[in-house]
C-alpha positions as CSV (number, residue, x, y, z in Angstrom):
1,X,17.8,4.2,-14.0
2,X,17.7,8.3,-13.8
3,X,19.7,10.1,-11.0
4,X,18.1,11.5,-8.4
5,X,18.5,15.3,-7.9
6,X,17.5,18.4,-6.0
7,X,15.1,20.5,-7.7
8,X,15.2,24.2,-6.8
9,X,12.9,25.7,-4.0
10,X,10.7,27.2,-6.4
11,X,10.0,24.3,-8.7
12,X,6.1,23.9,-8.8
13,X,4.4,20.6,-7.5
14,X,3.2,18.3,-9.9
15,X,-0.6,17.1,-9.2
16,X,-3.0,15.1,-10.7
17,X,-6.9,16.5,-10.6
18,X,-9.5,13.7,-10.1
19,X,-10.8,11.0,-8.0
20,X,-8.9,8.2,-6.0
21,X,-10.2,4.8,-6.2
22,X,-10.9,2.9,-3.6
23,X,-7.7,0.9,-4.0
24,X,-5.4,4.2,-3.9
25,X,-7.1,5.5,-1.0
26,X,-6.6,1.4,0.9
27,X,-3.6,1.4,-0.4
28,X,-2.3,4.9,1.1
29,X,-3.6,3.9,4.8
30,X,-1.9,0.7,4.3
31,X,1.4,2.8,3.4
32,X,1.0,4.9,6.8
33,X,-0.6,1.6,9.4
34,X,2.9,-0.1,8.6
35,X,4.3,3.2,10.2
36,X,1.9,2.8,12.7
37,X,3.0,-0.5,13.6
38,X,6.8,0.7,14.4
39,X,5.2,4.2,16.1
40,X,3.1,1.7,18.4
41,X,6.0,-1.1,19.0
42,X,7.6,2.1,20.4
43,X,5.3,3.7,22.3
44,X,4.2,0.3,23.8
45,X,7.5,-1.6,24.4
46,X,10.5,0.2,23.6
47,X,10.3,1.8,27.5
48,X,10.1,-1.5,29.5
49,X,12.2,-3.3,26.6
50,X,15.2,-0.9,27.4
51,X,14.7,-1.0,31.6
52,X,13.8,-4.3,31.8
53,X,15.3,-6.5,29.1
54,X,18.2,-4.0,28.2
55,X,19.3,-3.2,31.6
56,X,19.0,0.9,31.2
57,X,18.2,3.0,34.0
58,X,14.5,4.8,34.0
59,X,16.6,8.1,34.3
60,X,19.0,7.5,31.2
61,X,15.9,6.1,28.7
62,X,14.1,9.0,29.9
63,X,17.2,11.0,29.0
64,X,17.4,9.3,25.4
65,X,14.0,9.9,24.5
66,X,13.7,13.5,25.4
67,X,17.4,14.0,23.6
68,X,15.7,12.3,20.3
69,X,13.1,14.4,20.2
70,X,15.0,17.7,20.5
71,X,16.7,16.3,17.4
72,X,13.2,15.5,15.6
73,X,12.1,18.9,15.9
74,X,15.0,20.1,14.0
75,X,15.0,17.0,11.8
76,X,11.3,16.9,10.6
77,X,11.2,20.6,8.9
78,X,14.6,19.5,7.6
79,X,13.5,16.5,6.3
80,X,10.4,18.4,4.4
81,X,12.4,20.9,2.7
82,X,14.6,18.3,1.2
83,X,11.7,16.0,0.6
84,X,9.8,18.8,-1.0
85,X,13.0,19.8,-3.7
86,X,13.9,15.8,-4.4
87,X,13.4,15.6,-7.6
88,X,13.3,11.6,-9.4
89,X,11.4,9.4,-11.9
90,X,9.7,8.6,-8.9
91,X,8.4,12.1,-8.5
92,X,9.4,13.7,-5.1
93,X,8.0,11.6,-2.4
94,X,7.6,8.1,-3.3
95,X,11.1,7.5,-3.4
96,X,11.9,8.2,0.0
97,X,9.6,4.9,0.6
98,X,12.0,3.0,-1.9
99,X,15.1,4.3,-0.2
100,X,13.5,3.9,3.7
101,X,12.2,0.8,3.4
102,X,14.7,-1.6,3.9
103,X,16.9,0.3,6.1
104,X,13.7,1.3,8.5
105,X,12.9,-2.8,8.7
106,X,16.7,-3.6,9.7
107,X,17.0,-0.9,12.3
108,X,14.0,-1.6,14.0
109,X,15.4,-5.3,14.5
110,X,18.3,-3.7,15.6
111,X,16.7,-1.2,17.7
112,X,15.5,-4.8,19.4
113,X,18.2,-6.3,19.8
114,X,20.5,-6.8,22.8
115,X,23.9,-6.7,22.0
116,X,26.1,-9.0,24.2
117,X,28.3,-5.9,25.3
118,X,29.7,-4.2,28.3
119,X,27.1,-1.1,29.5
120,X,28.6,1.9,28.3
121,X,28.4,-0.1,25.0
122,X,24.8,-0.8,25.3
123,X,24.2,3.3,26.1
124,X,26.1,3.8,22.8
125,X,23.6,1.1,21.1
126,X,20.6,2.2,22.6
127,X,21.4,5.3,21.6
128,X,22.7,5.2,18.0
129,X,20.0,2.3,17.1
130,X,16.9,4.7,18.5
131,X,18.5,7.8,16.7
132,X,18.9,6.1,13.4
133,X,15.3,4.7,14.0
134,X,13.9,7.9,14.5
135,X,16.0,9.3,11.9
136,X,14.9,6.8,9.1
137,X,11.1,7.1,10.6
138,X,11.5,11.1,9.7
139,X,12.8,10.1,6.3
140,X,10.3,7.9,5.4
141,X,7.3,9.6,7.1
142,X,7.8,13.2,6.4
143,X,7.4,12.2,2.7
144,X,5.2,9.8,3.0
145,X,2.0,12.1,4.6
146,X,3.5,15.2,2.5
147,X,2.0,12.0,-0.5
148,X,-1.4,12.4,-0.8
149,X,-1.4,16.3,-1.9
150,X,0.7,14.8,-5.1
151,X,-1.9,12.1,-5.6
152,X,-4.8,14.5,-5.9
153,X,-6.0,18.3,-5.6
154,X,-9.6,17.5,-5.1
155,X,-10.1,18.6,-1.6
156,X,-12.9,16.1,-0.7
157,X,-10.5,13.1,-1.9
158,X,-7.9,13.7,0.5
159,X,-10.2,13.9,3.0
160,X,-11.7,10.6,2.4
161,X,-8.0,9.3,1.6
162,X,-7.0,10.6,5.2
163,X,-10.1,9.1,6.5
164,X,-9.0,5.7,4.7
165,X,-5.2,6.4,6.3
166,X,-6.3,6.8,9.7
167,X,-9.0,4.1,10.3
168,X,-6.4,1.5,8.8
169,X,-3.9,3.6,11.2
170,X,-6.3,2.8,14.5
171,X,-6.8,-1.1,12.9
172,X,-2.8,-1.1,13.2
173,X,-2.4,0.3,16.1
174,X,-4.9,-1.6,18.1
175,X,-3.2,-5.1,16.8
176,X,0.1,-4.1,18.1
177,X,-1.0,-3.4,21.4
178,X,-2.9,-6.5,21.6
């Protein structure tokens, strides 16, 4: 097993010329609608799961969301630099899938889980279970749609290959909410 390091800024990407197959390009939408399934169990629950099944105040989850995404919009661009300079077997985005993985799938349980706790313990849950959720999301997303311009530099593939991503993205989506 080789040791992951930082490659300097100006290391040059390394890309492959040539066409996706159809599998790739299913398979990279696949990659992205499991993303899509913890985006949507968010944007669909994680309001009324915290007022209603937590016990938070409208006003404090209002509060936690809006603090989380000050910190995503210091954390994403972060997250892309040291994405873009990881430098492994792996290459320098697919291993952040490896590493994310597991630890994404047990937060997002936690995230969902009610702690039996006094409330100021609950606030400190709530709050450090949706910050390392978003925070793992970050890790494993920045690199993950930073992917596709590693997998090919034929323009008109990653276009289909996003098309692929974002229909599979919608078919996601629209199971969760139902």
């Amino acid at each position: 097993m080789s040791s992951t390091s930082i490659a300097p800024a100006t290391a040059v990407p390394v890309s492959v010329g040539g066409d996706l197959s159809i599998r790739e390009k299913i398979g990279y939408g696949l990659g992205d609608a499991g993303g899509t399934v913890m985006t949507c169990l968010i944007m669909n629950f994680l309001t009324f799961f915290y007022t209603d099944v937590f016990g938070l105040t409208p006003a404090l989850v209002g509060t936690l969301f809006i603090a989380l995404r000050v910190i995503d919009a210091i954390s994403d661009p972060l997250m892309g630099v040291v994405a873009d300079r990881t430098s492994s077997r792996w290459g320098r985005f697919r291993p952040w899938q490896l590493w994310i993985a597991v630890p994404i799938g047990i937060i997002g349980v936690l995230t969902f889980t009610v702690p039996d706790v006094g409330m100021n313990m609950k606030i400190l849950w709530a709050f450090g279970t949706y910050l390392l959720l978003s925070m793992s999301y970050t890790a494993i997303n920045v690199p993950y749609c930073a992917l596709i311009n590693s997998m090919t530099t034929v323009h008109r593939e990653v276009i289909s290959c996003q098309a692929w991503r974002f229909v599979l993205c919608g078919i996601a989506g629209f199971l969760v909410s139902v």
